[in-house]
TORVO-386883 format. One record per residue (C-alpha): x, y, z. Coordinates in steps of 0.2 Angstrom, whole numbers, plus 5000, padded with zeros to 4 digits. Example, Ala and Ser with C-alpha at 12.3 -4.5 7.8 and 13.67 -1.06 7.14 Angstrom:
2
506249785039;506849955036;
//
This chain:
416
531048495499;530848565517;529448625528;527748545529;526148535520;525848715527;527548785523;527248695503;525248785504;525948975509;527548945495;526248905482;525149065488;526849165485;526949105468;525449115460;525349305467;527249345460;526449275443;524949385443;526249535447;527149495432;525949485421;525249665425;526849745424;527049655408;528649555409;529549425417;530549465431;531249315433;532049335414;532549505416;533749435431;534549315422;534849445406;535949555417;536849425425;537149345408;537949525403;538749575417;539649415416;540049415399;540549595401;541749575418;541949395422;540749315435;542249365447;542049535442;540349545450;540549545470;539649515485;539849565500;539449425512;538849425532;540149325542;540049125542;539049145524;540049065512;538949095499;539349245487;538449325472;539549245459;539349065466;537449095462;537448995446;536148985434;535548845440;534548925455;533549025443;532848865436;532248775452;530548785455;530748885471;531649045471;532749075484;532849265489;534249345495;534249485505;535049645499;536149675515;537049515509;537349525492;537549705483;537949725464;538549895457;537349865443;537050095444;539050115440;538950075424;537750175409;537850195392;539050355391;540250225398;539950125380;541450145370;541150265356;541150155344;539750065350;538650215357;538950275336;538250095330;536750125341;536550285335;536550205318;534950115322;534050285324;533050435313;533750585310;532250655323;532850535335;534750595333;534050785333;533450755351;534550645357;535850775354;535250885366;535250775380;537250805383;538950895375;539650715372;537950665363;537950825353;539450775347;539350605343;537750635336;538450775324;539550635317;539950645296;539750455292;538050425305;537250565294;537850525277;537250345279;535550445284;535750545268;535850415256;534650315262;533250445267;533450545251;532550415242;531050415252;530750605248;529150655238;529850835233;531650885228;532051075221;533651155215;534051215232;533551035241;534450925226;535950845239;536950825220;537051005220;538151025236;539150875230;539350965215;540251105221;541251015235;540051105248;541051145266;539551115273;539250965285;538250805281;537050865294;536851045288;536550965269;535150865276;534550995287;534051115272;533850955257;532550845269;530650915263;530150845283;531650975290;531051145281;530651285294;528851335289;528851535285;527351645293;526751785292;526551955281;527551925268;527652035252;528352195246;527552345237;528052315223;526952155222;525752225231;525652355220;525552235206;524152105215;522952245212;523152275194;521952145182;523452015177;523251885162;523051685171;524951625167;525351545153;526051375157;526751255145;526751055148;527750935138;528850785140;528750595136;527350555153;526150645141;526350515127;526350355137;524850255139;525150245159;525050455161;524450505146;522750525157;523350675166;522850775152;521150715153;521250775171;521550945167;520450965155;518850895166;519050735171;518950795188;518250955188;518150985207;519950995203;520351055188;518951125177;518951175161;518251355156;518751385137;519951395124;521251515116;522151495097;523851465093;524851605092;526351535081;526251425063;525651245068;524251285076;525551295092;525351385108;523351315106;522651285125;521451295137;520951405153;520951285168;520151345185;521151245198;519851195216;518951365212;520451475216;521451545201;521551505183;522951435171;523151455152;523951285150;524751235132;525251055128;526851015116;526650855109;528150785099;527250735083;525450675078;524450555086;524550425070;526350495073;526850435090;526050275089;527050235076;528650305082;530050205089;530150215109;532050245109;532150375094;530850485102;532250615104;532850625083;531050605078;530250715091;529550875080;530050995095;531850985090;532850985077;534450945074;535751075079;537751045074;537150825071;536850795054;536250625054;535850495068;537550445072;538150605074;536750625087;537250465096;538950505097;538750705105;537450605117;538850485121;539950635124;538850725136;538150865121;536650905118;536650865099;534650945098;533851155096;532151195098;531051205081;530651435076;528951405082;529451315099;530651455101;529451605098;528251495109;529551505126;529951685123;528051705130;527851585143;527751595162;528051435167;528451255160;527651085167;528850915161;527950745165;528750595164;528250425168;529250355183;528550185184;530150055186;529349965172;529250095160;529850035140;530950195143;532150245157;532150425163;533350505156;532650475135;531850645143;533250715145;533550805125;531850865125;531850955146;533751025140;533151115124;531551165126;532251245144;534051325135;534351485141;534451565123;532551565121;531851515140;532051635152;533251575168;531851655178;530751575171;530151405187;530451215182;528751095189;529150915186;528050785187;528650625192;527150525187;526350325190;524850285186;524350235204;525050175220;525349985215;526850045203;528450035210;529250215207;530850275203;531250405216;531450595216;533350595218;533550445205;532650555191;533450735196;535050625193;534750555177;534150725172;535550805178;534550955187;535950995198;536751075182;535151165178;535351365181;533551395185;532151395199;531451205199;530551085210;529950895207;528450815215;528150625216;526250605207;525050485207;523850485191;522250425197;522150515214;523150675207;524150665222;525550785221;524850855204;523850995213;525251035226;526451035210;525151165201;524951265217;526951265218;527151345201;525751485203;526651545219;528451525209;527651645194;527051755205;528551785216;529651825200;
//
């Protein structure tokens, strides 16, 4: 040690003061210093960082060990003596490889901007593998997928589009919001004649599960600030089918909403989970004659079932069609037992093609683990679907996604 008592007193002074600095700018500066000598040397080699050095100073900066940061008395150098080139040296003088692995670590916002900072960023940033990795794993955090934002499409059809342009117009967070006017006269004209509710038909095996079953109670004025019933209308075909209800959704429009159910109450409850599809009273059989015929055109990619006459006078008349299924990962069924029933009920020789596709990915609240959107569309193989379609992610209790769904369809009907 050197000085005197004084000298030790004003040192001390010093710092307790540096300390108090540090602490209101929030870091320690005396850890910062050692980080970038650490990586400067392991980067170039302590003799790769030089000093200058005033004459008869045989001290330079790389013979300032570490061992100087950790006495208990700084010693300061002034900057005169010793200069490091630290402001040389920034990140666009990475090597690309490693600027693209920190790239990796960011969103696709993130990516969006940093790509304008620079040509050289735009063009790492645009990189095929950086966003592909973004696409598979983003896709499964969407709510909503449609027919024109389902990625399985564009892989379908070898798209020449980029990785970034697919996840520009699949991401839900990406779509450019339309405003403004927008209709033609034809529709206008039409908006001002008195128009029927739209018929809209909901079926599918989330309607007979016991975990979203309940959505039909919602409909029907379990939640009538939502959905409230106003009344009835009879079956137009044998079997009492095409029976529903007029629904007034939050006081805005009305529905005529018609439930297909595959068989009976007594029927269902007795029926086996995985032979829903043979003894589903919807279908019948269409080229199969028994249920190993059925299994092996399943097997082969087929689909082995018709719709019943009744069903197939019913979807001559419909507007729209409302599938529910139960997405819960612990489900007794998997997602694509649906699959038989969404395909015939939505062929093309009795169902319109223009007529819209709402899907209800359903669980009975937010405690389930779901499967996601982009999981069902694939077991359903909606990318092979000719039709206008879009899937929400729903919550039973809270009706999340429900009302957005209904909204969806209304707009689709009326757009046709």
């Amino acid at each position: 040690m050197f000085g005197n008592e004084e000298t030790l007193a004003h040192v001390n002074q010093l710092l307790i003061l540096q300390q108090k600095q540090e602490n209101a700018m929030g870091f320690d500066f005396d850890s910062v210093v050692k980080s970038s000598y650490k990586l400067f040397a392991s980067m170039y080699g302590e003799s790769g960082i030089e000093g200058n050095t005033t004459e008869g100073q045989s001290t330079t900066s790389h013979q300032m060990s570490e061992n100087q940061y950790n006495d208990d008395i700084v010693i300061m150098v002034e900057p005169s003596t010793t200069e490091i080139s630290f402001n040389t040296f920034g990140i666009l003088d990475l090597p690309v490889q490693v600027q693209l692995h920190i790239f990796s670590f960011l969103t696709a916002q993130d990516l969006s901007q940093a790509s304008q900072s620079c040509r050289t960023w735009n063009d790492l940033c645009s990189d095929h593998l950086l966003w592909k990795r973004l696409l598979n794993i983003d896709q499964h955090q969407w709510n909503t997928v449609s027919h024109s934002t389902n990625p399985a499409v564009y892989r379908a059809v070898d798209s020449d589009l980029s990785q970034k342009e697919i996840y520009s117009r699949c991401c839900p967070h990406a779509q450019s919001v339309i405003t403004g006017l927008r209709f033609s006269i034809p529709r206008l004209f039409r908006s001002l004649v008195l128009t029927k509710p739209p018929k809209i038909v909901m079926f599918g095996p989330g309607l007979e599960c016991e975990d979203t079953s309940s959505i039909v109670r919602k409909f029907l004025g379990e939640r009538p600030e939502i959905f409230k019933t106003c009344g009835g209308f009879p079956g137009e075909f044998p079997g009492s089918i095409g029976t529903g209800f007029y629904v007034k959704v939050e006081n805005t429009f009305q529905i005529r909403l018609i439930t297909l159910y595959s068989g009976t109450r007594k029927e269902r409850e007795n029926q086996n989970v995985n032979q829903r599809a043979s003894r589903n009273k919807l279908l019948v059989a269409a080229a199969a004659r028994d249920e190993e015929d059925i299994v092996n055109q399943e097997n082969n990619g087929e689909n082995p079932f018709d719709a019943s006459h009744s069903v197939r006078a019913l979807c001559r008349t419909v507007d729209a069609f409302i599938f529910v299924l139960n997405a819960s990962t612990s489900a007794t069924t998997s997602v694509s037992e649906g699959k038989p029933e969404l395909l015939t009920i939505m062929n093309d020789r009795w169902t319109h093609p223009s007529i819209p596709l709402l899907i209800l990915s359903c669980v009975k609240n937010d405690d389930v683990t779901r499967v996601s959107c982009i999981t069902v569309a694939d077991q359903l193989q909606l990318h092979n679907m000719n039709r206008v379609w879009k899937m929400y992610n729903c919550n039973i209790q809270t009706l999340d996604g429900v009302t957005d769904g209904i909204k969806w369809i209304k707009g689709a009907v009326d757009s046709r």
